[in-house]
C-alpha positions in Angstrom: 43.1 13.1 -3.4 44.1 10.0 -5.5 42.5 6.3 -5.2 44.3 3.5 -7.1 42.1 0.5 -7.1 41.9 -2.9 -9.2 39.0 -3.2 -11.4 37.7 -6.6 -11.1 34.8 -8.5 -13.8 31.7 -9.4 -12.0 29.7 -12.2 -13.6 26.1 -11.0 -14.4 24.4 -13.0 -11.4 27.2 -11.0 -9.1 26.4 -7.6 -10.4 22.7 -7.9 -10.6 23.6 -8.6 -6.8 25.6 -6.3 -6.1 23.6 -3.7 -7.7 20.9 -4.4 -5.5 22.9 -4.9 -2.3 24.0 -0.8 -3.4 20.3 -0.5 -3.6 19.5 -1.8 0.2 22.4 0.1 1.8 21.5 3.4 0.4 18.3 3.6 1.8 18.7 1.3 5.0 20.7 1.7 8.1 23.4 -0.5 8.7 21.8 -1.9 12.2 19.8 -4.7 11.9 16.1 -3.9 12.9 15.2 -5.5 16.8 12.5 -6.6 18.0 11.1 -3.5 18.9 11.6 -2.3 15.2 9.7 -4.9 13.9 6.6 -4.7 16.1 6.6 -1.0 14.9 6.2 -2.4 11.2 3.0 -3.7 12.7 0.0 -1.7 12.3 -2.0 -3.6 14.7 0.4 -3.0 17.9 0.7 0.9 17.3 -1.3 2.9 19.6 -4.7 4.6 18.1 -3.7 8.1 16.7 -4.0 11.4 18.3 -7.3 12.8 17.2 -6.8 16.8 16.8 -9.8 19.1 15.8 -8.8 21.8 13.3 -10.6 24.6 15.6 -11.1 23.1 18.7 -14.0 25.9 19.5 -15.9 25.3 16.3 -14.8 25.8 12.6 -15.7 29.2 10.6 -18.7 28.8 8.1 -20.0 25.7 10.1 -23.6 24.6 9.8 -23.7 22.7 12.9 -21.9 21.2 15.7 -22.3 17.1 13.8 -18.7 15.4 13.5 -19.2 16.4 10.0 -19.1 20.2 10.5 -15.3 19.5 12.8 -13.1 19.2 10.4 -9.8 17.4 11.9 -7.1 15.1 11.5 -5.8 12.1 12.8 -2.1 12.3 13.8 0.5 9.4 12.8 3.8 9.9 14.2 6.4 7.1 13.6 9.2 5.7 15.9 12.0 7.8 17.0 14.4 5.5 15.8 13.0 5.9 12.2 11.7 9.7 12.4 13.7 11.3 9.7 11.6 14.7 10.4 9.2 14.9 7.6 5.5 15.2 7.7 2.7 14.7 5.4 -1.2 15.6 5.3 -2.8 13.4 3.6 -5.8 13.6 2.1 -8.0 11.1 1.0 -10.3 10.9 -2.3 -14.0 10.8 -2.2 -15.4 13.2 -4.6 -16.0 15.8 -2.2 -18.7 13.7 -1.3 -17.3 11.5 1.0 -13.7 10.1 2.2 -11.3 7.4 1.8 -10.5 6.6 4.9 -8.9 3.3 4.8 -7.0 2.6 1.8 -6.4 6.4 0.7 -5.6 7.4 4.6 -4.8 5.0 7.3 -2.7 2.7 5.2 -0.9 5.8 4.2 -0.3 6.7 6.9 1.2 3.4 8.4 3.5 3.2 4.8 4.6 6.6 5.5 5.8 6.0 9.1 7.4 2.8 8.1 9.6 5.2 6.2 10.0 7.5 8.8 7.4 9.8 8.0 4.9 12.0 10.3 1.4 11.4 8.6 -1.5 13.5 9.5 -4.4 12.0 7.6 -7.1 14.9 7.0 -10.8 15.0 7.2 -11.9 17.7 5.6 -15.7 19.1 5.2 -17.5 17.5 2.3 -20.4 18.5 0.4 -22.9 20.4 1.2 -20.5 22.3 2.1 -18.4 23.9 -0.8 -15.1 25.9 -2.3 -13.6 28.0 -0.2 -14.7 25.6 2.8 -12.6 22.2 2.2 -9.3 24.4 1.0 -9.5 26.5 4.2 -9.4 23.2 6.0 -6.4 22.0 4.3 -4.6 25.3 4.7 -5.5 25.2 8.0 -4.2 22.0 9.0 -0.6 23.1 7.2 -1.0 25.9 9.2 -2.0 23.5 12.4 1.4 21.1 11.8 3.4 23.6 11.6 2.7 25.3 14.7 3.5 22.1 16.3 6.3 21.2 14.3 7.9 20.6 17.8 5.7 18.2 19.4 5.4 16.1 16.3 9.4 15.8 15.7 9.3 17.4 12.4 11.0 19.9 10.4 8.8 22.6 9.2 10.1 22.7 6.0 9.9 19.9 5.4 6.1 19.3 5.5 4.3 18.4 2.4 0.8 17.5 1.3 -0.5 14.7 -0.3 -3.9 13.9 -2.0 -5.7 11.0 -4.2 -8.2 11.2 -6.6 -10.4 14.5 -5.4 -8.2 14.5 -2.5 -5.7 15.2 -5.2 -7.4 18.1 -6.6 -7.9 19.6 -2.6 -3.9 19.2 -2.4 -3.5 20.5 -5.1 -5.4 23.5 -5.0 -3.1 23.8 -1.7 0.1 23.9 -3.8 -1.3 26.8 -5.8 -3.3 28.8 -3.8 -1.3 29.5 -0.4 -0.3 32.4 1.8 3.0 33.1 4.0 0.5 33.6 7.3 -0.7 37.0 8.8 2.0 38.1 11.3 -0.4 40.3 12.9 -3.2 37.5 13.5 -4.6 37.0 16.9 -4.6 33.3 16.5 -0.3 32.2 16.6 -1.4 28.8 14.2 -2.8 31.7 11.3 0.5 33.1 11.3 2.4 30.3 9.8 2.5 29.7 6.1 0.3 27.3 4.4 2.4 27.1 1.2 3.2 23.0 1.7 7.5 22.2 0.9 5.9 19.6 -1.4 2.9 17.9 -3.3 2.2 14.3 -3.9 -0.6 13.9 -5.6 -1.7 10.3 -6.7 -4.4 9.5 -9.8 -5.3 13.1 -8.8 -8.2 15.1 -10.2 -6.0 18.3 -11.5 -8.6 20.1 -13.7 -12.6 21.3 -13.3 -12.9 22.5 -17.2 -10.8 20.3 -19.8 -12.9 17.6 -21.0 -11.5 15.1 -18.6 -12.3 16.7 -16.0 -14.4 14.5 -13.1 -17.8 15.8 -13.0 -18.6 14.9 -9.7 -16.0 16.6 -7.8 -16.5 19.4 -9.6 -20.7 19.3 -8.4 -19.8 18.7 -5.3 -17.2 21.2 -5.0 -19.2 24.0 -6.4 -22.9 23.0 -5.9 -24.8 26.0 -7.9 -21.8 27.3 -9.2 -20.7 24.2 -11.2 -20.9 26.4 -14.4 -19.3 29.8 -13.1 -16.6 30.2 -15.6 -14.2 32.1 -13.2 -14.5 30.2 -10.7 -14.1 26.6 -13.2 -10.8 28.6 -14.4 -9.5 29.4 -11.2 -9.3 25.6 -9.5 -8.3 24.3 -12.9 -5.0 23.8 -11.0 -2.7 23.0 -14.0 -3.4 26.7 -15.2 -2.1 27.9 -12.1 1.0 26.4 -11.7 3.9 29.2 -10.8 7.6 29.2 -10.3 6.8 28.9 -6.5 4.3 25.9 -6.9 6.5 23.4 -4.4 8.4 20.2 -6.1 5.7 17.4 -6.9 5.6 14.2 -7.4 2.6 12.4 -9.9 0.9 9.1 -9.7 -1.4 7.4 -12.4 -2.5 4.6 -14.4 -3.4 4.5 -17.9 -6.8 2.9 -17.8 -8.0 5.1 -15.2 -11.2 5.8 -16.9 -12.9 7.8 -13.4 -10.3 10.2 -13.5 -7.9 10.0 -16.6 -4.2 10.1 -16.7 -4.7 13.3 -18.4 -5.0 15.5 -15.5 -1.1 14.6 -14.5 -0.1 14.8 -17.8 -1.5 18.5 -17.8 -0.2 19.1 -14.3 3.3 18.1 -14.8 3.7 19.7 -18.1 2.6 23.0 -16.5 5.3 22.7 -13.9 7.8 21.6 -16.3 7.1 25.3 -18.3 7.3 26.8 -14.7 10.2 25.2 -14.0 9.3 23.2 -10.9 10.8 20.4 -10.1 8.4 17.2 -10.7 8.5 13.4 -11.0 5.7 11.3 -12.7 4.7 7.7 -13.0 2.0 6.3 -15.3 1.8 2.8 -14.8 0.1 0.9 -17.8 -2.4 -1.1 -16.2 -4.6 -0.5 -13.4 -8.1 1.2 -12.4 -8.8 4.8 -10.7 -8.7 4.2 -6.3 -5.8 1.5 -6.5 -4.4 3.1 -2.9 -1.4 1.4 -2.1 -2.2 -1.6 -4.2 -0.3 -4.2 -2.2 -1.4 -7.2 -4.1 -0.3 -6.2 -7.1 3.6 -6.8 -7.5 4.2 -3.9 -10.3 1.4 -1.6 -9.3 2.2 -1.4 -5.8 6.0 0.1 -6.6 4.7 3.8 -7.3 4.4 4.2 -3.2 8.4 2.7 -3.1 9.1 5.1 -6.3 7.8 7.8 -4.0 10.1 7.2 -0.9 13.1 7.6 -3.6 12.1 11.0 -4.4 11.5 12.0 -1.4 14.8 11.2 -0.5 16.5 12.3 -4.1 14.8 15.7 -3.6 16.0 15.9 -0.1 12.7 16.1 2.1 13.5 12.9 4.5 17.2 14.1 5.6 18.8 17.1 7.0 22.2 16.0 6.1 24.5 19.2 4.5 25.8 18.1 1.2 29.0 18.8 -0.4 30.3 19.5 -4.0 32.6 16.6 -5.5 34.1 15.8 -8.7 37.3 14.5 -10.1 38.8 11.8 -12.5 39.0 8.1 -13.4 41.0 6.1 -15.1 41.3 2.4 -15.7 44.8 1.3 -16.7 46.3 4.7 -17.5 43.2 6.0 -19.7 39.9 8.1 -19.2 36.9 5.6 -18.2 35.5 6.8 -21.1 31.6 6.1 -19.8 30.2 5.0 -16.7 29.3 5.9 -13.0 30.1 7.0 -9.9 28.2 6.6 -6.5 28.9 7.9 -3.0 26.9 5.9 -0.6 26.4 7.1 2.9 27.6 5.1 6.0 25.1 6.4 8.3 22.4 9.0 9.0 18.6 8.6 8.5 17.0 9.6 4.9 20.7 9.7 3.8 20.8 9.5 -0.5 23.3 7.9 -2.0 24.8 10.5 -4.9 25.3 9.2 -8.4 27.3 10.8 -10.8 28.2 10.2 -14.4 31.6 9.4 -15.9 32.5 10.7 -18.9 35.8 11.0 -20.5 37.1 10.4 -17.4 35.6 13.2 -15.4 32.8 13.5 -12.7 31.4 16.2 -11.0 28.7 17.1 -8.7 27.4 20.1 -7.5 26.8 20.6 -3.4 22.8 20.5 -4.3 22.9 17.0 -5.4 26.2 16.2 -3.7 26.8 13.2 -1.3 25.8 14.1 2.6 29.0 15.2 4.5 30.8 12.3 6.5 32.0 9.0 5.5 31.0 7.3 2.4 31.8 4.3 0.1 32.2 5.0 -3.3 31.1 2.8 -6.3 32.3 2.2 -10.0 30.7 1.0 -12.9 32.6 0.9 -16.0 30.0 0.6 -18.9 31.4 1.2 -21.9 35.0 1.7 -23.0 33.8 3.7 -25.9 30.8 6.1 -25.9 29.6 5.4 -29.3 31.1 2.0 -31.5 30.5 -0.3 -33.4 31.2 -3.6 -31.9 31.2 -4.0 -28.1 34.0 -2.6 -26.0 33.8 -4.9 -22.7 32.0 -7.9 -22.1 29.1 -6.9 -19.1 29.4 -4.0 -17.0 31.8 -3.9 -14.5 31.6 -2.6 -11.3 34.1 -2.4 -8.2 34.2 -0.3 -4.6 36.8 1.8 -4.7 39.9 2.4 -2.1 39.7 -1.3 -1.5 36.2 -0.7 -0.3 37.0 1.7 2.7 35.2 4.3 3.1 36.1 8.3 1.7 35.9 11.0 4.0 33.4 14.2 2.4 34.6 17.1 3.5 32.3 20.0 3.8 32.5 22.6 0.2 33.9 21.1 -2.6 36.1 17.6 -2.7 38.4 16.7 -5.6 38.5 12.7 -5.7 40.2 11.1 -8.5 40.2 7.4 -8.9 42.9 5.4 -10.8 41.6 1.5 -11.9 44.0 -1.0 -12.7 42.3 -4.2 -14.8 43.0 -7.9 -13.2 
């Protein structure tokens, strides 16, 4: 199918705002938010979270009956409105020692249902206790969601786990130590898998023997066997990273001193050589335990940079995707570089798919394709010659194609070609 459309100039303040405006509807809904919506943005008038005990009768390898030998988690669910069917344990930092409960667990939480996302914020058994006992509470509570992916709204592949600091290093241990689940167990929750779809892990500790490794967590982890080699090796996580590590996503700042940039670094190299998928942001400026960061205006955008990959890697949406590619031409001639973006009319966690133009052609594949259904499609011309030597247009231009109605995406693969006529 052909689309003939007229290219029009915008001047810079327009594109900057219409750029942004492309921005907003890809990841909003078109209805305005009520009342009711809005109150939900408020922490304050949510009801207190559901309280769930990992093993209700006791957990294994507990030295008492103390809230401190119960390991649980506190269950977040968001509206049903906004529920896009993800989940998330979350774990908070603390150097096995103790827990980060507000900024590094309840304010998570809330963030994450703003977005639509189930957050089950975990408290895991700190020192004295040590290894196995806080990774067989985090499996456990995979395990635990999972079995009641139903009654929490989610998908249960689409359950990931997230971790800060040591909480990192507990999440992910998860993402590299897992299990499909014993079919045969007497208990139905062991026989789901705790291998989590994702990991986020933010400033997280990653290592136990590299020279920036965090002492502390690594004492309190351990206890007498701080030194065991084997064991050091073994939850050094960025040595084992595999082809089936799940997709991850990496926070940090550069003058974290507690626990250094350098256990990302080695973590998202490692998954690079495995060839995991992986995003990571190392923000310049900023100390270890930052948590959402709200009053900082550039620091606080790593938790909005995470809600984009989420939705890029296509964890907050169900939507089946389709192929596409084609041509475009303005005034007879290959656009010779430049962009193309499908933005979705409707449908939760929805992506918006962005395509390059080059020489005229486009093409995506179904994996990174636009959802299925209607969708407005967006051109930016922004150059008119790859490579020269003097400028070829005067600003990018941008226009919405088929006199901005929307295209139809059909389900396998779509052949759209685009022909742009200058003013």
């Amino acid at each position: 199918m052909t689309y003939q459309c007229r290219l029009g100039v915008l001047p810079r303040s327009r594109f900057v705002a219409g750029a942004v405006a492309l921005l907003v509807a890809a990841w909003t809904t078109l209805v305005p938010p009520t009342s009711a919506q809005a109150d939900d943005n408020d922490a304050s008038k949510r009801p207190d979270p559901q309280k769930v005990y990992l093993w209700p009768d006791g957990a294994p390898q507990a030295k008492g009956e103390a809230e401190a030998d119960r390991p649980m988690m506190y269950v977040y669910l968001p509206a049903k409105d906004k529920a896009t069917g993800a989940g998330i344990v979350v774990c908070p930092g603390g150097g096995y020692g103790g827990h980060a409960m507000d900024h590094e667990g309840v304010q998570i939480a809330n963030y994450l249902n703003e977005h639509g996302i189930a957050a089950f914020v975990l408290r895991y058994r700190l020192s004295p206790y040590r290894h196995p006992i806080p990774l067989l509470d985090a499996q456990r509570a995979i395990r635990l969601v999972r079995s009641r992916a139903q009654e929490y709204g989610i998908d249960k592949d689409r359950l990931g786990i997230m971790g800060f600091s040591a909480g990192g290093h507990l999440a992910s241990t998860v993402g590299t130590h897992f299990d499909n689940g014993n079919p045969e167990a007497a208990d139905p929750i062991d026989r789901e898998s705790c291998r989590p779809n994702f990991l986020v892990l933010c400033y997280a500790v990653i290592s136990l023997s590299e020279p920036f490794h965090h002492g502390g967590s690594r004492r309190n982890l351990l206890g007498e066997k701080a030194e065991d080699p084997a064991l050091i090796e073994n939850l050094s996580n960025e040595k084992q990273v595999t082809k089936d590590t799940p997709p991850t996503f990496l926070f940090h700042t550069d003058e974290d001193t507690g626990v250094p940039p350098e256990n990302s670094v080695a973590f998202y190299l490692a998954l690079r050589k495995a060839g995991v998928p992986t995003e990571m942001h190392i923000y310049a400026k900023g100390p270890h335990g930052v948590g959402l960061m709200p009053g900082d205006p550039v620091l606080s955008t790593w938790a909005k940079r995470l809600v984009d990959w989420l939705k890029v890697s296509g964890f907050l949406s169900t939507a089946p995707r389709a192929a596409v590619k084609g041509k475009v031409t303005v005034d007879g001639q290959p656009l010779s570089y430049g962009t193309i973006a499908f933005v979705p009319l409707e449908g939760v966690g929805k992506v918006t798919a962005v395509a390059r133009v080059r020489n005229g052609s486009y093409q995506l594949p179904a994996s990174t394709g636009p959802a299925i259904g209607p969708a407005k499609v967006v051109i930016t011309r922004m150059s008119q010659s790859v490579i020269s030597e003097v400028p070829t247009i005067k600003s990018a231009e941008q226009i919405e194609a088929n006199d901005g109605k929307p295209v139809e995406i059909a389900a396998g693969t779509n052949t759209l070609d685009f022909q742009l006529q200058s003013p």
